[in-house]
N, C-alpha and C positions, 0 to 999 in steps of 0.2 A: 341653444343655451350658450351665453357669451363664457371666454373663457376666463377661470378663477385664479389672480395673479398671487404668488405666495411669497414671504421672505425670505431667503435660502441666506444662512450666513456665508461669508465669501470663504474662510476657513473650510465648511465642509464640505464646498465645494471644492478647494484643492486639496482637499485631503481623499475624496470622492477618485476625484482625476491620478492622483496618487497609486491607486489600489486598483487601476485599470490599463489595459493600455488605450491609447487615443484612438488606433486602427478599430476596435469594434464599438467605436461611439457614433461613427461616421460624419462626415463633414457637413453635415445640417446641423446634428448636436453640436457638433465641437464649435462651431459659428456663433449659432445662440451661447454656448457657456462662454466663449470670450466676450462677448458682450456683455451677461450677467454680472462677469467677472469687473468691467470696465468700467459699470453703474449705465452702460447705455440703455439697458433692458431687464425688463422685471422676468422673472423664469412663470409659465403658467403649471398651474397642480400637473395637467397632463403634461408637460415635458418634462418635468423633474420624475413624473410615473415611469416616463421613455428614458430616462437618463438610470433608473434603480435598476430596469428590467436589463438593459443592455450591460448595467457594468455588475448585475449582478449583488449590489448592495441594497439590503432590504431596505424599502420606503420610508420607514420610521426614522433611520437614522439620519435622514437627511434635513430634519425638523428639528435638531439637537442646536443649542447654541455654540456648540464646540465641537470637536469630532470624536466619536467615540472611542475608551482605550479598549480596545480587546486585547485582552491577555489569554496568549494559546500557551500553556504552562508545556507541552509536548517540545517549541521549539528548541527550551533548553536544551534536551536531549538529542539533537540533529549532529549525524557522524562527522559531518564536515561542515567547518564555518563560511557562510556564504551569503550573497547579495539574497538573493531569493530566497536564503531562508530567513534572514532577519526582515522580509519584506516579503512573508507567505501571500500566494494569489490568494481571489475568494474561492476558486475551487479546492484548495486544499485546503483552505479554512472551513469551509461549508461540509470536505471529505470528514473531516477530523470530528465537527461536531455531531455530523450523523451518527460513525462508530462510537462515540459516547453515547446515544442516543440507545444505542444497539445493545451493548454493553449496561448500561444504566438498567436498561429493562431487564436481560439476562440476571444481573447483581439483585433484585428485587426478586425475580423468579427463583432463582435460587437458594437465596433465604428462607421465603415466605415458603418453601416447600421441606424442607430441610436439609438441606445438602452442606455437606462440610466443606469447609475451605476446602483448596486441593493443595498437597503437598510439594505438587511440586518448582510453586512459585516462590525463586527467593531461596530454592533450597542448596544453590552452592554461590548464594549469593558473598559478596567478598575475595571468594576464589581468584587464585591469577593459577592455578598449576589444570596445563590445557589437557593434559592424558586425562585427570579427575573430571573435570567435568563433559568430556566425552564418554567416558566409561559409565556415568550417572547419568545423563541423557539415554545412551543408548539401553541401559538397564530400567531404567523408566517405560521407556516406550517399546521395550521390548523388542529391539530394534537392531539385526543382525548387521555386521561389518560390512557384510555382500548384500547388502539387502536392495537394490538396485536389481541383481539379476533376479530378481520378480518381476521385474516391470520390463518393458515392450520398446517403450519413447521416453521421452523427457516428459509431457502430458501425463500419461501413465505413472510417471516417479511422484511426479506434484502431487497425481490423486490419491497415491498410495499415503506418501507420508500425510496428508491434510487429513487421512483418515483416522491415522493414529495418533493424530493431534487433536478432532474432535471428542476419539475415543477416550480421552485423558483430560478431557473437559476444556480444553484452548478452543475459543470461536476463529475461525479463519475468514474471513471476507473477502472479497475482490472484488475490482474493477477498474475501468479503465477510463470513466465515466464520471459526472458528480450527478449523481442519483439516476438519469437514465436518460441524460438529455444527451444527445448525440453531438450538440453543439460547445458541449462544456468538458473537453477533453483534456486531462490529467495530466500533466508534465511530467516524464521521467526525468529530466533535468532539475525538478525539482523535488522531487522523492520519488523513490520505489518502495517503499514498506514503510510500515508505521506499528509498533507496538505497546499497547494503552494495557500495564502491567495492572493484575489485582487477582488479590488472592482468591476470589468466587468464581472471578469470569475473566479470564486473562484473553484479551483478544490479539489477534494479526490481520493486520488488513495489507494487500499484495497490490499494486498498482501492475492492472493488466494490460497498460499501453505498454509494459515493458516487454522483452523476449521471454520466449519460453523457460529458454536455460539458465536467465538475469532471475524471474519469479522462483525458482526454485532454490538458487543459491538466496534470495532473499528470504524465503521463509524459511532456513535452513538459519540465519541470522539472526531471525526475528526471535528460534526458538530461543536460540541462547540467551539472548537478553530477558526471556521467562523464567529461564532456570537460574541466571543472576539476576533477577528480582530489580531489574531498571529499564523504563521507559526507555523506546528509542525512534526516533524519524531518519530513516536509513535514507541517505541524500549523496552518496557516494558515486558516483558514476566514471568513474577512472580507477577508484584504489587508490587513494591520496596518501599515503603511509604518516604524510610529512605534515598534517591537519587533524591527525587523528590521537583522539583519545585512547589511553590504554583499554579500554572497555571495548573500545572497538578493534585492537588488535587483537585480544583475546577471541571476544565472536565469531570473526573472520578466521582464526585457525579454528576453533572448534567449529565450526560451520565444513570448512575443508575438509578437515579429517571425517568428519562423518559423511559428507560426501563422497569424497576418495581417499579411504585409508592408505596410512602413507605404506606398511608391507603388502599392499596390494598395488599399489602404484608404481615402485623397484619394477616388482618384478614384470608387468606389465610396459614400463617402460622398456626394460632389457630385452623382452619378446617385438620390441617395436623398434630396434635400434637399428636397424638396414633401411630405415625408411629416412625421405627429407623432411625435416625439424616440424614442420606446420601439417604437412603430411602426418606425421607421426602423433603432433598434439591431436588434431581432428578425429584421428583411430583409438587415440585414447580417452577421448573426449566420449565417443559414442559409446565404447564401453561404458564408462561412469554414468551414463546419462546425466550429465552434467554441459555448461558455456566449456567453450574452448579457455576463453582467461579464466575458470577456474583448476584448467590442469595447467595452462604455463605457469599459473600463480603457485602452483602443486612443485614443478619445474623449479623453478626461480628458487623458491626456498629451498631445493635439494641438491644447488647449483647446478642444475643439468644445463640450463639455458642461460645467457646473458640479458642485462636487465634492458639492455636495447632492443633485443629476438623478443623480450617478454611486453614493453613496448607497443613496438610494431603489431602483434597479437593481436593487445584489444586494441589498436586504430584500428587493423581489421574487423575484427568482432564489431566496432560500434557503427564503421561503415556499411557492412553485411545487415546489421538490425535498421539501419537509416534508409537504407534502399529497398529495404524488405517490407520495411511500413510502408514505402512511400506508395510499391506498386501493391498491396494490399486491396482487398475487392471489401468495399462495405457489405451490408446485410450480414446475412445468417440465419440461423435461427431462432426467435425471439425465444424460448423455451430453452436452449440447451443454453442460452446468456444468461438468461437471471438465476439459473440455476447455478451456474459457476459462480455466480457470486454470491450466492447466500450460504450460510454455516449450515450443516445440515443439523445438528442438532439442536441450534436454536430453532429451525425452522420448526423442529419435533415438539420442542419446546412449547414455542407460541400457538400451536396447534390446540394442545393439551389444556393450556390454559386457556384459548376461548372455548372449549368444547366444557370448562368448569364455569365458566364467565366469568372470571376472571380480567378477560382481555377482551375488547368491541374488535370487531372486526376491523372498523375503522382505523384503529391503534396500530391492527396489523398491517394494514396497507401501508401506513406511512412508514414503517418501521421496515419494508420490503420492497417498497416503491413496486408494488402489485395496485390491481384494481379489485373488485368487484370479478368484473368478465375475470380476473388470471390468478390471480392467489389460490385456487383451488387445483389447477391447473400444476404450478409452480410447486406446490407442500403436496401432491401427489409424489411429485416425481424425486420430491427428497426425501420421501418417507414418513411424510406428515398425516395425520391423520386426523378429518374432521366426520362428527358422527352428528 
């Protein structure tokens, strides 16, 4: 079958080129598109098919006479101003509109069943006074000072609070992935948490390329900006004091405090004071189940530490997480992965309603990036129930 040559306007193709990097087009594509580009050569249907798959932009858009505006209304809300975020990849483009996707369905199900809004979106919305809305948090969530020494590890704390954010109707998501392709991996450079506020189904979604104790202090973030009632793309990855919105100075201490109250922190410091400075954060650190920068950041503000020692910290911290990925072993196990990322109560959720019909199975596959063979498998083990 000879091949079917098409018109590609020159526009979406640099705008195409734009919203990719050149490294995963490889140098046969990039050849042919400088030619396209040049008028030496017509593009055929299958290379511009090879040019959507690899940059990741759906095929339709490349038949537009102009290039399309997507407007991701989330970026507004991004903690720090930055190239990357005024120029989102597609996988975080593609992240975002999934959890809308997620979300959307939850907001429907929840109506259509009768569930009252939940109060507590938005409920100290306006607030800047940071004791109030720690004190309302934790009284919400029913949610002890020390409430860390229940947990084991840092894994363990995540699970604990995700629970009591489920149990209070917040969907929590995660990955580290865009939807489950191994090759399409999430940049913490370019967020680590996203919060798509509303008052039925307030979700969190956690980007799990980040570290253990980074995830934790993010959803710890994420809540805050629920209980003041504003979207947020948490894209901070240093603690930028100096680009940051008072929204997000407020978060960031009511985030802290609930992780390490600061009369528990004194005194825990004072019991740790014969030890050397980094020494001593790390001891303090594993108490909290908490990132080491978020006790030097605990430090800094109660001037125990210099803003140099505090610093040095996370270089360390971010180098410690850079060489920890690096030498990381792929695989695992394909069941205790999607189960980390899906909400459980949604999953309970979508169960209930196909078992009413309500919901095609089909719906739910895409909505879980399960199949057939594994969505049974998957809403077993989160408590899901099909009859």
């Amino acid at each position: 079958m000879p091949a079917i040559n098409v018109n590609i306007q020159p526009e979406v193709i640099h705008w195409a080129l734009s919203q990719t990097q050149e490294s995963k087009l490889g140098d046969k594509l990039m050849k042919n598109i400088k030619h396209w580009l040049d008028g030496i050569k017509t593009p055929t249907f299958n290379q511009i098919e090879d040019f959507s798959k690899k940059s990741n932009i759906p095929l339709g858009y490349f038949f537009l006479q102009t290039p399309p505006k997507e407007y991701i209304p989330l970026l507004e809300y991004r903690t720090v101003d930055s190239i990357q975020s005024a120029n989102p990849s597609r996988n975080l483009i593609d992240t975002i509109h999934e959890m809308e996707a997620v979300q959307d369905w939850m907001i429907s199900y929840r109506k259509d069943m009768g569930f009252d809004v939940l109060p507590i979106v938005g409920s100290m919305k306006g607030s800047t006074d940071i004791t109030a809305i720690v004190d309302k948090i934790r009284a919400d969530l029913e949610l002890d000072k020390a409430w860390f020494e229940k947990c084991n590890n840092i894994p363990n704390a995540f699970n604990y609070m995700r629970g009591l954010l489920e149990e209070n109707g917040i969907v929590v998501m995660m990955n580290g992935v865009v939807n489950k392709n191994t090759h399409r991996a999430l940049n913490v450079e370019e967020f680590r948490a996203f919060t798509l506020v509303n008052e039925w189904a307030p979700l969190i979604f956690i980007n799990a390329a980040d570290s253990q104790g980074a995830r934790l202090f993010s959803l710890f973030h994420e809540v805050v900006h629920i209980w003041l009632g504003e979207d947020d793309l948490y894209n901070d990855v240093r603690n930028s004091p100096d680009s940051m919105k008072q929204i997000e100075f407020i978060c960031n201490a009511v985030a802290g405090e609930l992780m390490v109250p600061q009369k528990i922190f004194l005194y825990k410091w004072n019991q740790t004071a014969a030890e050397d400075l980094f020494q001593r954060i790390k001891t303090i650190s594993k108490y909290f189940l908490c990132s080491e920068i978020v006790i030097a950041r605990k430090a800094l503000d109660n001037k125990k530490i210099t803003k140099s020692a505090y610093d040095q910290i996370v270089e360390n911290a971010l180098n410690a997480y850079k060489a920890a990925k690096e030498n990381k072993e792929s695989g695992g196990n394909y069941y205790n992965t999607m189960t980390s990322r899906l909400d459980r109560c949604f999953i309970k959720a979508l169960c209930e309603s196909i078992n009413m019909g309500r919901t095609s199975y089909t719906e739910a596959y895409r909505l879980t990036n399960t199949s057939r063979k594994t969505f049974s498998e998957v809403a077993d083990r989160l408590g899901g129930a099909e009859w």
